[in-house]
N, CA, C and O of each residue as an XYZ file, in Angstrom:
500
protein
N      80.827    -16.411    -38.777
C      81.089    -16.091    -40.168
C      80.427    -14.765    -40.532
O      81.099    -13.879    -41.060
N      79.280    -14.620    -40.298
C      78.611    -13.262    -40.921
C      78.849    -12.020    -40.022
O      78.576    -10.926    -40.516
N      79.494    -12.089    -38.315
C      80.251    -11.081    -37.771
C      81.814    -11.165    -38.285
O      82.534    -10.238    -37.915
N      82.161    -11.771    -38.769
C      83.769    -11.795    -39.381
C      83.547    -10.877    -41.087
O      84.454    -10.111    -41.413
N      82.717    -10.991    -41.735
C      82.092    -10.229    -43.080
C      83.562    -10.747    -44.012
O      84.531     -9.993    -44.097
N      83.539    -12.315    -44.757
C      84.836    -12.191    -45.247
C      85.068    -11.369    -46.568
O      86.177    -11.154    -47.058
N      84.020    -10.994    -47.009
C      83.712    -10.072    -48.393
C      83.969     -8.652    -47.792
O      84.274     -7.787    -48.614
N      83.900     -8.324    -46.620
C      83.166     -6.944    -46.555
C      82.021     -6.827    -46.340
O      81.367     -7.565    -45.603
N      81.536     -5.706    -47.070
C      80.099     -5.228    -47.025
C      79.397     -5.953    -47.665
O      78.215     -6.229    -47.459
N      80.365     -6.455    -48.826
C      79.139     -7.358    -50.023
C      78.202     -8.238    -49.538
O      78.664     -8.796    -48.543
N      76.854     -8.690    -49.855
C      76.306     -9.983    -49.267
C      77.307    -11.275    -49.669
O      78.386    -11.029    -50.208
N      76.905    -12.663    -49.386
C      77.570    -13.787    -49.406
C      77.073    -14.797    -48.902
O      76.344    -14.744    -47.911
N      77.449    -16.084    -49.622
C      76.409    -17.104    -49.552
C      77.263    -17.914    -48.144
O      78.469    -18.132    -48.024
N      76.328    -18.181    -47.356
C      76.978    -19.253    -46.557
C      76.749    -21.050    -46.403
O      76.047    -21.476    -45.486
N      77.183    -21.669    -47.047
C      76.995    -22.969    -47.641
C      77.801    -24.280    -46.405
O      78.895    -24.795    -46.175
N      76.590    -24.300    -45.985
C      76.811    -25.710    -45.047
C      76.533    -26.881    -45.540
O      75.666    -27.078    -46.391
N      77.502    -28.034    -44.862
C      76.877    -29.234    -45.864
C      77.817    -30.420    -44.968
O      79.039    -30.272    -44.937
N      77.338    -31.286    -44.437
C      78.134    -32.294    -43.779
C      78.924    -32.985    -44.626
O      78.691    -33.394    -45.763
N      80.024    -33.082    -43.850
C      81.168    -34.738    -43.831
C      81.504    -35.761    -42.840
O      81.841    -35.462    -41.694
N      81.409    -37.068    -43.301
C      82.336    -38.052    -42.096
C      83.867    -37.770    -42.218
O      84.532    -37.671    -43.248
N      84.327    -37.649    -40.707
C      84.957    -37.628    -40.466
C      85.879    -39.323    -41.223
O      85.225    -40.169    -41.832
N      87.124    -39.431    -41.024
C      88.217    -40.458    -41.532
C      87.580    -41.901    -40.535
O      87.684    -42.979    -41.120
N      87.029    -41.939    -39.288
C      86.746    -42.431    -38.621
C      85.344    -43.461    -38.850
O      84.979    -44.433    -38.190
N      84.709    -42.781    -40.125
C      83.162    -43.347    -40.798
C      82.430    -42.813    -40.031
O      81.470    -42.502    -40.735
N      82.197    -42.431    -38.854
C      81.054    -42.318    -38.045
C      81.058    -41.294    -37.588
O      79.897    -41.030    -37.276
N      81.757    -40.443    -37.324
C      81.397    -39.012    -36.838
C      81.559    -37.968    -37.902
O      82.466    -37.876    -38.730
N      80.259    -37.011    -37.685
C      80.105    -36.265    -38.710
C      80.129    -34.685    -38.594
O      79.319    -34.334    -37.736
N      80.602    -33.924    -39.008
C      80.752    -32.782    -38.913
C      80.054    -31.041    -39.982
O      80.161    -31.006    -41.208
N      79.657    -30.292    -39.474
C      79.296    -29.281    -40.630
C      80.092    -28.442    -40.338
O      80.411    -27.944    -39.258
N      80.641    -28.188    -42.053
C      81.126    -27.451    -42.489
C      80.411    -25.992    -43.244
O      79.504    -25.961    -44.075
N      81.346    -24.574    -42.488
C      80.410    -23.640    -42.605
C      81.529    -23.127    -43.717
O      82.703    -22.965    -43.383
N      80.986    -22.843    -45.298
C      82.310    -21.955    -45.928
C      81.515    -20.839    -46.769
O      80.420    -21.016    -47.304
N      82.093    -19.937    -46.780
C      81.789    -18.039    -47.422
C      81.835    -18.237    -48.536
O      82.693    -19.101    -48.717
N      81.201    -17.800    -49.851
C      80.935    -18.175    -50.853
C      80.520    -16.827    -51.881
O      79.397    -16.513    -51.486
N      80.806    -16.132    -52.720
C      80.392    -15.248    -53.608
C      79.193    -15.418    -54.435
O      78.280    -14.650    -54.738
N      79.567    -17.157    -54.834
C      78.304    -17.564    -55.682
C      78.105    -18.914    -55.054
O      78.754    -19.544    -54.220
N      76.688    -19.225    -55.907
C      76.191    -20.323    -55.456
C      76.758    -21.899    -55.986
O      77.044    -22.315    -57.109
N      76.769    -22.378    -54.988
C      77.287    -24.029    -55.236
C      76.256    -24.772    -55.854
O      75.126    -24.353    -56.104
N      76.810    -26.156    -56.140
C      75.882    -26.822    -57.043
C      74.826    -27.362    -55.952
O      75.310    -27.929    -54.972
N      73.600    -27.251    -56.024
C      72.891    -28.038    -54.837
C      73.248    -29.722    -54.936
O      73.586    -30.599    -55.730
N      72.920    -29.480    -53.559
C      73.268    -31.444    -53.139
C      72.091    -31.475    -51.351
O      71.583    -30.752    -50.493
N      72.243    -32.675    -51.722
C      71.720    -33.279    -50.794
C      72.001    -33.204    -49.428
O      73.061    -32.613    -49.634
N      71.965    -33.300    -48.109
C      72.665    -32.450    -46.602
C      73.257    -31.399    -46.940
O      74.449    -31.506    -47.228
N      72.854    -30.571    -46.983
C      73.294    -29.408    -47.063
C      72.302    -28.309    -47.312
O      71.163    -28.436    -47.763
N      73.079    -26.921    -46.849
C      72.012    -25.769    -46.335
C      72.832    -24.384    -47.489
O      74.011    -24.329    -47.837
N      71.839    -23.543    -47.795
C      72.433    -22.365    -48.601
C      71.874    -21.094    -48.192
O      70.738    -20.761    -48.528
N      72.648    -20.356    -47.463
C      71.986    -18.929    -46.760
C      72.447    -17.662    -47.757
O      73.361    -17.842    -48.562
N      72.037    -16.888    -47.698
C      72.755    -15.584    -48.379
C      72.543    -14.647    -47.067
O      71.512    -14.585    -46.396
N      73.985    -13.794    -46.815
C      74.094    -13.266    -45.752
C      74.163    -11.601    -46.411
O      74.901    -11.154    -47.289
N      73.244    -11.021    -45.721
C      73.077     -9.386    -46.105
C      73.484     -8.723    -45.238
O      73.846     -7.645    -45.708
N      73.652     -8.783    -44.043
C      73.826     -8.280    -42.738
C      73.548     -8.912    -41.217
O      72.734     -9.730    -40.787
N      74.374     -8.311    -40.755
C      74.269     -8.891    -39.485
C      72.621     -9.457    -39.232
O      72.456    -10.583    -38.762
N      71.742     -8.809    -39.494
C      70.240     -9.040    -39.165
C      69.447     -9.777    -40.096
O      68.264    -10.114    -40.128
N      70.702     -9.974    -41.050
C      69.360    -10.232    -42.803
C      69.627    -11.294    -43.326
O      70.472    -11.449    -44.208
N      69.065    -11.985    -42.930
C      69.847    -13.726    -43.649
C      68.274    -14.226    -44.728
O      67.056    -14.052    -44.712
N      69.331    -14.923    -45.568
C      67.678    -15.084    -46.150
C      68.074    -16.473    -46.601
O      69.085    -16.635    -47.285
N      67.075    -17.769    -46.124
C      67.455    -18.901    -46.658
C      66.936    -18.873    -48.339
O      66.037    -18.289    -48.944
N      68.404    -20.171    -48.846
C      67.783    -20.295    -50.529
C      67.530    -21.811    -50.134
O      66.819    -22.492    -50.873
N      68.004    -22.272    -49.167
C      67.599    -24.151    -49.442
C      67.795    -24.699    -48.397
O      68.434    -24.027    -47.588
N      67.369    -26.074    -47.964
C      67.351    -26.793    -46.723
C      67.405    -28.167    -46.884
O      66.575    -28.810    -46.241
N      68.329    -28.885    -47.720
C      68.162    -30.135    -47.724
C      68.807    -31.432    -46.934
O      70.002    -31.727    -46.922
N      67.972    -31.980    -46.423
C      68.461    -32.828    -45.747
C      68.829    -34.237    -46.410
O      68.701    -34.317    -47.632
N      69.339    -35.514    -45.596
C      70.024    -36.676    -46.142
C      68.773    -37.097    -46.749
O      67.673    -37.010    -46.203
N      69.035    -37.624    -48.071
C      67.820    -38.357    -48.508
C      66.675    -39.567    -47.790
O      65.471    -39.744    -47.972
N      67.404    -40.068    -47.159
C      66.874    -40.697    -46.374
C      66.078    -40.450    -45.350
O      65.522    -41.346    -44.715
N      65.904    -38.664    -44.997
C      65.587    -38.490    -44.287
C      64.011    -37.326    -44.932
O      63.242    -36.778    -44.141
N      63.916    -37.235    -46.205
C      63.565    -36.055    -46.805
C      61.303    -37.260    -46.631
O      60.191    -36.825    -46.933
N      61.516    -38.006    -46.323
C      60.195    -38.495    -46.188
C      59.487    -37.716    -44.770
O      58.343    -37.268    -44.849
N      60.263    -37.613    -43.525
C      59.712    -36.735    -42.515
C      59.850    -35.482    -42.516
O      60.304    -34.902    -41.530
N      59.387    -34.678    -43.911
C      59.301    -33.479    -43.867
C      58.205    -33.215    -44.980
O      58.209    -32.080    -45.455
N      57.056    -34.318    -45.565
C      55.826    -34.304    -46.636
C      54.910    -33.565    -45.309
O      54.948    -33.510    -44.080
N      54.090    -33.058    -46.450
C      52.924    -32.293    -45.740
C      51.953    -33.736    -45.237
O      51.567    -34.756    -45.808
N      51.852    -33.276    -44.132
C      50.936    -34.054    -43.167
C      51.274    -34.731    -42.122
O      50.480    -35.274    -41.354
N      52.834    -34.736    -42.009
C      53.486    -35.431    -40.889
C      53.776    -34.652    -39.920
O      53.656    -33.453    -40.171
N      54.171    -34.979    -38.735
C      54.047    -33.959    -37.259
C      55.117    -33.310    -37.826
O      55.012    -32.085    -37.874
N      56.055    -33.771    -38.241
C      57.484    -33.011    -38.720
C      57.633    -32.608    -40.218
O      58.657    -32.656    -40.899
N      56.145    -32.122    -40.650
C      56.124    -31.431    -41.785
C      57.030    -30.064    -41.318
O      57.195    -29.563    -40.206
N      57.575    -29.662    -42.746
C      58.326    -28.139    -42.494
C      58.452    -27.633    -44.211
O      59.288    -27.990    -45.042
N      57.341    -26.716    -44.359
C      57.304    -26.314    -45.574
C      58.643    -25.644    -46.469
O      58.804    -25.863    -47.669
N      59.434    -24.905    -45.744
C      60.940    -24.549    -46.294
C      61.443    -25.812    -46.905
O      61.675    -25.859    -48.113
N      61.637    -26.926    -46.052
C      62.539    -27.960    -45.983
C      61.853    -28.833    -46.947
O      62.606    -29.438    -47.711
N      60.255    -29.084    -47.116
C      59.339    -29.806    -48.130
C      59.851    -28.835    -49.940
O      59.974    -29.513    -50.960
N      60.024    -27.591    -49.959
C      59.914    -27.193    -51.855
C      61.409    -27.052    -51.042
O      61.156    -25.974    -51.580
N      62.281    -27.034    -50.544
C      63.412    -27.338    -50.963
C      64.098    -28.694    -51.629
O      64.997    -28.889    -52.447
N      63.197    -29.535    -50.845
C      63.087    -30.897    -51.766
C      62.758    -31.147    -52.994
O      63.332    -31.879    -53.800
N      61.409    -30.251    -53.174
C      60.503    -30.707    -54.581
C      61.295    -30.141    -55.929
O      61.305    -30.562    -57.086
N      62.177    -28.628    -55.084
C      62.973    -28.094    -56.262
C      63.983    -28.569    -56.650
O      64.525    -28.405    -57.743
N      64.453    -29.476    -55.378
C      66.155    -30.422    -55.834
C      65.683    -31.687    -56.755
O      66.410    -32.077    -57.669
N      64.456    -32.294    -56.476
C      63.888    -33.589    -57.466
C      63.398    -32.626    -58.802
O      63.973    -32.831    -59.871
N      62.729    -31.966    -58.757
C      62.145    -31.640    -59.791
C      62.396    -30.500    -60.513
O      61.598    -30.364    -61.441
N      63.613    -29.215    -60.375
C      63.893    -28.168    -60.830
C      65.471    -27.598    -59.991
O      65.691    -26.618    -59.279
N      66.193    -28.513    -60.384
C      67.725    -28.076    -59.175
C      68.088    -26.950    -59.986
O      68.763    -26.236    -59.246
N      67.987    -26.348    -61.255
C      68.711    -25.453    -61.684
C      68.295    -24.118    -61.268
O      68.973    -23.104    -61.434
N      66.888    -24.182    -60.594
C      65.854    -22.745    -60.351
C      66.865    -22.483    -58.775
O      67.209    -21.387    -58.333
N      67.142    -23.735    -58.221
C      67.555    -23.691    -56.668
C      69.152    -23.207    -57.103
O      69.885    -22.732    -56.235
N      69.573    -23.352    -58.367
C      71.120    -22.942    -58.370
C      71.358    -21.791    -59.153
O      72.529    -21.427    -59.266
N      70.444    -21.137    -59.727
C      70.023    -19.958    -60.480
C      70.754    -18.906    -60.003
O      70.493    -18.830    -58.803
N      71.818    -17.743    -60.428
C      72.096    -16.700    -59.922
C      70.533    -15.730    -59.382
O      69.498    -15.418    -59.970
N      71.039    -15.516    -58.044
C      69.942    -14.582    -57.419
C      70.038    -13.355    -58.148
O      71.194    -13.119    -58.500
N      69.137    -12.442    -58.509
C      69.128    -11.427    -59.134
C      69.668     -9.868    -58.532
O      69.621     -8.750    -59.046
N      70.242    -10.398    -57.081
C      71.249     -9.479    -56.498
C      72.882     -9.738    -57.017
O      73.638     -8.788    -57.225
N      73.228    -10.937    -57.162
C      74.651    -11.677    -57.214
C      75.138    -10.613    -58.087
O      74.602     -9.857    -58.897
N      76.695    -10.857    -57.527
C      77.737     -9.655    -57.829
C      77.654     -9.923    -59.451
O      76.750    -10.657    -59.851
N      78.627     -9.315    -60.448
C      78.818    -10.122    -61.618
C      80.032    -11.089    -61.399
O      80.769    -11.047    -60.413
N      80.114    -11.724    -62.155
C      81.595    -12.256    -62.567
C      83.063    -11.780    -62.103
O      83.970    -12.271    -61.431
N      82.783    -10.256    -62.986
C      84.151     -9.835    -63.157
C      84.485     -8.841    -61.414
O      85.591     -8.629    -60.917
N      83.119     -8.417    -60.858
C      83.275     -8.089    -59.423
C      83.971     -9.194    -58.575
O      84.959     -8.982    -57.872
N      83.282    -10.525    -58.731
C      83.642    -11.359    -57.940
C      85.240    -11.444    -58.247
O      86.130    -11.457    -57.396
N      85.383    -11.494    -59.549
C      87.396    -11.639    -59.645
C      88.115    -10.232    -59.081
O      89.263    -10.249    -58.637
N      87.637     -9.510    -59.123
C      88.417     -8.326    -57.790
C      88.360     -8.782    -56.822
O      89.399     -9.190    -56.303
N      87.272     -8.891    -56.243
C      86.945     -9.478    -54.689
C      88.045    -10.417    -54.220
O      88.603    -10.244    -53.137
N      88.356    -11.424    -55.053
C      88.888    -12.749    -54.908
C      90.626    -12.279    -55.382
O      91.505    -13.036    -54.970
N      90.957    -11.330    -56.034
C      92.399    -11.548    -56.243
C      92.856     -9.841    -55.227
O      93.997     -9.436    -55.005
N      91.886     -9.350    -54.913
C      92.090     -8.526    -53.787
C      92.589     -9.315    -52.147
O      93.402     -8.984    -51.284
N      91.576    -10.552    -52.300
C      91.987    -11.417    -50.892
C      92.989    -12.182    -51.043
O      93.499    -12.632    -50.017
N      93.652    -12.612    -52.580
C      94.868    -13.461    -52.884
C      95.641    -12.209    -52.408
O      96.081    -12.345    -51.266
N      95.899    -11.095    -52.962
C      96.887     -9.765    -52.816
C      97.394     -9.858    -51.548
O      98.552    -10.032    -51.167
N      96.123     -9.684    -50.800
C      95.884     -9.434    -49.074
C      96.773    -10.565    -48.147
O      97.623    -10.296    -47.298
N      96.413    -11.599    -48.479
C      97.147    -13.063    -48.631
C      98.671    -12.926    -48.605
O      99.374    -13.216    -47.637
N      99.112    -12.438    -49.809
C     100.260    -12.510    -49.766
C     101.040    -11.627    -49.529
O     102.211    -11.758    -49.886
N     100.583    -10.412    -48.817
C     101.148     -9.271    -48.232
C     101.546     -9.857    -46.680
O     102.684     -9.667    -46.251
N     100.555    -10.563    -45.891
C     100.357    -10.900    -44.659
C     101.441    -11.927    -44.656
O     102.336    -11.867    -43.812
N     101.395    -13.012    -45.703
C     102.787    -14.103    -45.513
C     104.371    -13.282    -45.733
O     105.537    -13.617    -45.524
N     103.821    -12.276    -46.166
C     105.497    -11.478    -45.602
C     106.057    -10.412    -45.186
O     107.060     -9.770    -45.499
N     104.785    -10.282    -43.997
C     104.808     -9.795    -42.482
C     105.709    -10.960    -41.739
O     105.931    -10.892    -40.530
């Protein structure tokens, strides 16, 4: 995804977040390109991609069930993955906050009806 650049040059959020498959039991992550930020949730990861070299995590949350082996003091403490928790229980809007780089609005609607344009030039090739 971040050697494909689906924006371009612009940065862009890359938002992973599992599903079961139709089957109940097998599970899969899903990687999708993003302008802005999604609502936080629970399994799921939020990167902002600057460049090939520059990734900068905004969140790390894992299945709830699982968010007890990551408190400070356990072998599998992991401080990213611990205030990504504390901010989804106790402050989700700071974790869903426009970053103070994010395009505006009305950039993002070029961006997006430039790739609809693009879209429909290619379906009638």
């Amino acid at each position: 995804m971040l050697n494909k650049r689906p924006f371009g040059d612009v940065p862009f959020y890359a938002f992973a977040h599992t599903r079961t498959d139709e089957d109940g039991v097998t599970k899969r992550l899903i990687w999708q390109p993003r302008l802005t930020k999604p609502k936080a949730q629970e399994n799921s990861m939020l990167f902002k991609l600057y460049q090939p070299d520059l990734v900068k995590v905004i969140w790390m949350l894992p299945a709830q069930e699982l968010w007890a082996n990551f408190e400070r003091g356990k072998m599998t403490q992991n401080q990213l993955i611990y205030e990504s928790i504390q901010n989804f229980k106790t402050d989700r809007k700071a974790l869903e906050a426009k970053e103070d780089d994010d395009l505006s609005d009305e950039q993002i609607d070029k961006i997006y009806q430039a790739l609809a344009l693009d879209a429909k030039i290619r379906q009638r090739i």
